[in-house]
KEKE-3310 file (N, C-alpha, C; in steps of 0.2 Angstrom, whole numbers, plus 5000, padded with zeros to 4 digits):
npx = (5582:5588:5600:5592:5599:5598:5593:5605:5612:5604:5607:5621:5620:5614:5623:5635:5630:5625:5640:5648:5641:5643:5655:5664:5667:5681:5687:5682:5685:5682:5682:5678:5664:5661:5661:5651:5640:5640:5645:5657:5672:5672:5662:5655:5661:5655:5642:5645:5656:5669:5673:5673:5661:5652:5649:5645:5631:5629:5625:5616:5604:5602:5593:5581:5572:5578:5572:5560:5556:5559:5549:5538:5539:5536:5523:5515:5516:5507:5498:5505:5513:5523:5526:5527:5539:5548:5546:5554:5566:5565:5562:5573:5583:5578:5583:5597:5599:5602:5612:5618:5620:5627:5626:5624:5624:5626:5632:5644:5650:5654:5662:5674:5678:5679:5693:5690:5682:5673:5668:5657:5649:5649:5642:5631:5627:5626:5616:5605:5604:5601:5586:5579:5578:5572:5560:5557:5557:5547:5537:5535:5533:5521:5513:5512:5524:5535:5549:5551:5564:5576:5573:5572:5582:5590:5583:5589:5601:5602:5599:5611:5619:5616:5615:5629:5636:5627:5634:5647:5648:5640:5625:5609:5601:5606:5601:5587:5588:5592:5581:5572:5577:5574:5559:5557:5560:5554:5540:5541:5541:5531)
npy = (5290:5284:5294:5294:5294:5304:5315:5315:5320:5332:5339:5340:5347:5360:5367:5367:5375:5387:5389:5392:5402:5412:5413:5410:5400:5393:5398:5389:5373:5354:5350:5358:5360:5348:5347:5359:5352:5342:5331:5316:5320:5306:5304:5314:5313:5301:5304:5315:5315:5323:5339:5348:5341:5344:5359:5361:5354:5361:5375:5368:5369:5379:5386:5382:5388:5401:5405:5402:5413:5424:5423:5425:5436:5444:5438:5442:5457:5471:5478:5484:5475:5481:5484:5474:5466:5477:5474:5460:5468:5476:5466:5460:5471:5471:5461:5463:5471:5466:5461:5450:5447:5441:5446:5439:5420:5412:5420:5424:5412:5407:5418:5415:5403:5407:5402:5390:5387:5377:5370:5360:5367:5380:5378:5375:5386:5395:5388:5391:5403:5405:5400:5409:5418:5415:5411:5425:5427:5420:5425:5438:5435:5432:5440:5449:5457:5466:5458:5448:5440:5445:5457:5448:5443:5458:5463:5453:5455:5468:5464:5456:5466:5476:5464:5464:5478:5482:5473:5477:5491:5490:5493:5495:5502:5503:5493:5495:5505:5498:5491:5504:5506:5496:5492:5505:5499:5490:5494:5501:5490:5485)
npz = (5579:5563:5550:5532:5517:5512:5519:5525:5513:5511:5519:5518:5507:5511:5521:5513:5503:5513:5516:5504:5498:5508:5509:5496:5483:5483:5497:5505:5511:5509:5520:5529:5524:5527:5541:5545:5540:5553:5549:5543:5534:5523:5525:5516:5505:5501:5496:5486:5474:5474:5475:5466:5461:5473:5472:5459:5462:5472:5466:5459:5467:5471:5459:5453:5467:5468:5452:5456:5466:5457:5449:5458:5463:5453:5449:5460:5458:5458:5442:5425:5414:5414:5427:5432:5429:5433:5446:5450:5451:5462:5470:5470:5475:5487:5492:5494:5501:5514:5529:5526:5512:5496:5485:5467:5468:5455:5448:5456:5458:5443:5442:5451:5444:5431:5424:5420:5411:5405:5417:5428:5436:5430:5420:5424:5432:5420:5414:5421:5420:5407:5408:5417:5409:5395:5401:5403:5391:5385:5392:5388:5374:5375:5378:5369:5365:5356:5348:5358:5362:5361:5368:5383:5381:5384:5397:5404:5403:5410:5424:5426:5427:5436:5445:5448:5449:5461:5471:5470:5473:5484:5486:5484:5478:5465:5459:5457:5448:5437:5436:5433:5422:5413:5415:5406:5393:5393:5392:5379:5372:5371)
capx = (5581:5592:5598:5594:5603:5593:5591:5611:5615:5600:5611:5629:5621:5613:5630:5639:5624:5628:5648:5650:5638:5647:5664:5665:5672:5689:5689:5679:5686:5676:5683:5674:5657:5659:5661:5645:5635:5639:5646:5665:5673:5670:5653:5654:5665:5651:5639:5648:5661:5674:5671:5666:5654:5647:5648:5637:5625:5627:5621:5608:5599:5599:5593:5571:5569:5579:5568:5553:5557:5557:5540:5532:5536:5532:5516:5511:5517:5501:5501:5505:5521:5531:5526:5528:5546:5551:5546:5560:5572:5563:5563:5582:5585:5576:5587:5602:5600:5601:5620:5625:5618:5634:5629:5621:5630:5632:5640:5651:5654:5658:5670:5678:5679:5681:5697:5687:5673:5671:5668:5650:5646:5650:5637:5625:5626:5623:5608:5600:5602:5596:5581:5578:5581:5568:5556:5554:5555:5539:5530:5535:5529:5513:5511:5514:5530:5539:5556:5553:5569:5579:5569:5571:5590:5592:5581:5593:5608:5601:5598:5617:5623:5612:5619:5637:5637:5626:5638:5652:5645:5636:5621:5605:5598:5611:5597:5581:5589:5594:5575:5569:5577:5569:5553:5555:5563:5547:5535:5542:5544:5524)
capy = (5288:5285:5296:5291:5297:5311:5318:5319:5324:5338:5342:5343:5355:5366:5367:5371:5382:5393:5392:5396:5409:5417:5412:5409:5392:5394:5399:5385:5367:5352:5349:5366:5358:5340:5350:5364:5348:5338:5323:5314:5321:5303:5305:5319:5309:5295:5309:5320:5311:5329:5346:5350:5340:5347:5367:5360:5352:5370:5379:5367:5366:5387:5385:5383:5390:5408:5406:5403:5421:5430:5424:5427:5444:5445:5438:5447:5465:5476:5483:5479:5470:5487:5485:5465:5466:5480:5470:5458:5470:5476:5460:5458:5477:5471:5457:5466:5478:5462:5460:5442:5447:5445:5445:5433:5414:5410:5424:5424:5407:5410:5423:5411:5397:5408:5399:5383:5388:5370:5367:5359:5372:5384:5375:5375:5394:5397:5386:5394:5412:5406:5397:5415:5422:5410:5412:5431:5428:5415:5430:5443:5436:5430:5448:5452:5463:5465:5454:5448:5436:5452:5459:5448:5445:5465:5464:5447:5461:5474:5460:5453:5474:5476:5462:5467:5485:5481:5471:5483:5498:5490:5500:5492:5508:5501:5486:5498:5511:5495:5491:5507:5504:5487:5497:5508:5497:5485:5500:5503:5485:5483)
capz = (5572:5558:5544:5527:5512:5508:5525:5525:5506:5512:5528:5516:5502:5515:5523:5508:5502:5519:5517:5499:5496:5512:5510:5491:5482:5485:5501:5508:5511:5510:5528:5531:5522:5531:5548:5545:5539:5557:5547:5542:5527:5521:5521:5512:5498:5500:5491:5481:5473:5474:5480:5461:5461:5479:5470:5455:5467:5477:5462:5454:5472:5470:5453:5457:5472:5464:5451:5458:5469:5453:5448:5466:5463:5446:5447:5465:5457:5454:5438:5420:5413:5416:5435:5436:5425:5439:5456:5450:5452:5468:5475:5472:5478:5494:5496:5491:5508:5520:5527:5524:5505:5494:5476:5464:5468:5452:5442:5460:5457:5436:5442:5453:5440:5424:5422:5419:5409:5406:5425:5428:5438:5426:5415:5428:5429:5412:5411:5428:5416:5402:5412:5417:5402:5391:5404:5401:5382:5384:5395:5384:5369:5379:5380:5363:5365:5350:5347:5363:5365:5363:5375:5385:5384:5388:5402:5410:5404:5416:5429:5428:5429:5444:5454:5449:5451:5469:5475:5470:5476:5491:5486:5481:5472:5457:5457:5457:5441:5430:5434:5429:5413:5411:5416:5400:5387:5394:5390:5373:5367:5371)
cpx = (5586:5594:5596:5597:5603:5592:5602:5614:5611:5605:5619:5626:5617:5620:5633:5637:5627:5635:5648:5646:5642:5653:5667:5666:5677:5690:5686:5681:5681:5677:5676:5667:5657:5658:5657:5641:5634:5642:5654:5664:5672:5663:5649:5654:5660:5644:5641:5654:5667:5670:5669:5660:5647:5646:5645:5634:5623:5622:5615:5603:5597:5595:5584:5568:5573:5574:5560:5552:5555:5550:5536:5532:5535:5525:5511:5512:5509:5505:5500:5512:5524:5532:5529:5534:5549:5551:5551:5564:5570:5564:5572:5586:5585:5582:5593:5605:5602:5610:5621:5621:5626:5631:5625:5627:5632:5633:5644:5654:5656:5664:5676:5680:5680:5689:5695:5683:5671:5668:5658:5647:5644:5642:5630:5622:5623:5618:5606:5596:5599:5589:5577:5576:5574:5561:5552:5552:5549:5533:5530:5532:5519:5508:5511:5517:5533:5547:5556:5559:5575:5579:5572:5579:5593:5588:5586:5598:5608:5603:5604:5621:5622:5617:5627:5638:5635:5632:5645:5653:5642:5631:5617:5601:5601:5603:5590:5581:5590:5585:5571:5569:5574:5562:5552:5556:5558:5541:5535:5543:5533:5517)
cpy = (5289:5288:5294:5293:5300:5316:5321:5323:5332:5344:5346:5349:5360:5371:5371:5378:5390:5396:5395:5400:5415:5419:5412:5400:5391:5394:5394:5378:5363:5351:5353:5364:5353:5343:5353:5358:5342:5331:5320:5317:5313:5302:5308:5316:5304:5299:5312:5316:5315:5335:5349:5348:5341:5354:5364:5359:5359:5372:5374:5368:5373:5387:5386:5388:5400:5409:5409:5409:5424:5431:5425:5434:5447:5446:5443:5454:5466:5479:5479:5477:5474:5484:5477:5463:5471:5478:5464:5461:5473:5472:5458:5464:5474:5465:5459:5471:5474:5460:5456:5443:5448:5442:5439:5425:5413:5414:5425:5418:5408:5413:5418:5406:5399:5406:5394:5383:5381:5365:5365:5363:5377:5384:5375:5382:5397:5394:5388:5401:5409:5403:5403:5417:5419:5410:5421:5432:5424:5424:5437:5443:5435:5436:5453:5458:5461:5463:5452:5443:5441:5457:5456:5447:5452:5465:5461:5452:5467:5470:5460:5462:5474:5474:5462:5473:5484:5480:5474:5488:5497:5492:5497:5497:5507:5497:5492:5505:5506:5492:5497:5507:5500:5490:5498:5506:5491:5489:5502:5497:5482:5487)
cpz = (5567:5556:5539:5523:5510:5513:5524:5520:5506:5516:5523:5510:5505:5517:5519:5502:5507:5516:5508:5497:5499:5510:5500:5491:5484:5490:5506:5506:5509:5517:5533:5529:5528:5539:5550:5545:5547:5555:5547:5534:5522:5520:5515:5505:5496:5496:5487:5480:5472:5474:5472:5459:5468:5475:5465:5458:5470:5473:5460:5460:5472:5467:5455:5461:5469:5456:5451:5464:5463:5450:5451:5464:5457:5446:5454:5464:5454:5446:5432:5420:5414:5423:5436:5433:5433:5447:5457:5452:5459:5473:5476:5477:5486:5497:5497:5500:5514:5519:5527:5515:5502:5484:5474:5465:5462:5446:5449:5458:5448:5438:5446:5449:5433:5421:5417:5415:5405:5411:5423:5431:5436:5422:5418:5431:5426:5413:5418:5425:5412:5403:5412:5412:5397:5396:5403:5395:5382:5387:5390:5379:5369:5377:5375:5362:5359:5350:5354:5365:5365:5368:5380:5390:5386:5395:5408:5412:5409:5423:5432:5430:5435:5447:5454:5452:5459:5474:5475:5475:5484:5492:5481:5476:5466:5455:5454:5451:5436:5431:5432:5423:5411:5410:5408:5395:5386:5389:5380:5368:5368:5369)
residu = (UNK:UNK:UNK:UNK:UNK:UNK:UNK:UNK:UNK:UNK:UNK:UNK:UNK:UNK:UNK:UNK:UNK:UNK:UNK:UNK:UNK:UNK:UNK:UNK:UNK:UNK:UNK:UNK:UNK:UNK:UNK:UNK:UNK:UNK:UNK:UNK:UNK:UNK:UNK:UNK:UNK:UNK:UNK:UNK:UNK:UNK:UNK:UNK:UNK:UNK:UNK:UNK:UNK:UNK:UNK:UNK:UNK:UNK:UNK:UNK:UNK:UNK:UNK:UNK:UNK:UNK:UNK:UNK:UNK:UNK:UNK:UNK:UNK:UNK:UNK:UNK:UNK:UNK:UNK:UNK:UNK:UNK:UNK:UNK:UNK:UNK:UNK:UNK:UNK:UNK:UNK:UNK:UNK:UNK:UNK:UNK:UNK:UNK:UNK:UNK:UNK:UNK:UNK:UNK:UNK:UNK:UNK:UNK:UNK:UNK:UNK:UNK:UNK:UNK:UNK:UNK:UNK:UNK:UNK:UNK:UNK:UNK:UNK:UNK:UNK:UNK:UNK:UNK:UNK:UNK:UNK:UNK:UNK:UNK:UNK:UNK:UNK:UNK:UNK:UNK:UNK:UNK:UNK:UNK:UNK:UNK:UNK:UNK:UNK:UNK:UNK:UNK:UNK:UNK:UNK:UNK:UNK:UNK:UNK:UNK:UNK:UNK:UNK:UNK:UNK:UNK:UNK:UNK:UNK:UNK:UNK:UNK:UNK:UNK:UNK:UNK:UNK:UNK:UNK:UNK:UNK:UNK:UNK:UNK:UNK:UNK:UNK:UNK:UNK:UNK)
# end
């Protein structure tokens, strides 16, 4: 049976999914993408028209699916909004312990491309956080926490420490103290 054009663009951002989380941007060709994905680097070029517009694709394709992780464990935490603000950072902790875990992609990709901060991917980034970020402010104020888009920007500001410190340190307990902050500054703004 054929491929179509969706089954292979599925096949190349998988591919470059794997290698640049692993390997970073930099370190990874698209030789190295067209070669994990089983295809011709023209193939590659017949979907993505440059290896920056494969690393945007990378991140947009993260973009939902990291998401909609932080709301599973938001919404399946017992408890009140302390406990369901804190099972995010639980759920990243847990991820945090597994060894091909290296860190949020894209503040790894940001730091890789901080030269650029024009890059599309950069930009795609940025609005994945502030996706994030606008999502807690909706649940916060839902929940009538007071000043919640301030809230909600220190709770991301925990977040982004977490998963820098983690991947620093190597030591998901970083992720599990920047949530018990979140915890209490949750506690104190409701």
């Amino acid at each position: 049976m054929p491929r179509t054009r969706t089954d292979t663009k599925h096949r190349i951002l998988t591919a470059a999914n794997r290698l640049f989380y692993a390997e970073g941007i930099r370190a990874v060709s698209v030789d190295a993408v067209a070669e994990k994905a089983k295809i011709t680097k023209k193939t590659l070029y017949y979907h993505f028209r440059s290896k920056d517009d494969l690393v945007t694709e990378y991140l947009k394709s993260r973009d939902q699916p990291n998401l909609d992780a932080f709301r599973t464990w938001f919404d399946a935490a017992d408890g009140g909004l302390t406990d369901q603000v804190y099972a995010i950072f639980e759920g990243v902790a847990r991820g945090a312990k597994h060894p091909k875990w290296r860190g949020c992609g894209f503040l790894r990709t940001a730091g890789e491309l901080a030269s650029t901060p024009g890059h599309p991917a950069v930009k795609a980034g940025a609005a994945h956080k502030k996706r994030f970020e606008k999502w807690l402010e909706e649940t916060f104020a839902a929940a009538g926490a007071a000043a919640p888009a301030t809230l909600a920007r220190r709770v991301t500001l925990l977040l982004e420490g977490a998963f820098a410190a983690s991947l620093i340190h190597r030591d998901a307990t970083y992720i599990l103290e920047a949530g018990e902050a979140a915890r209490d500054m949750v506690a104190l703004s409701t």
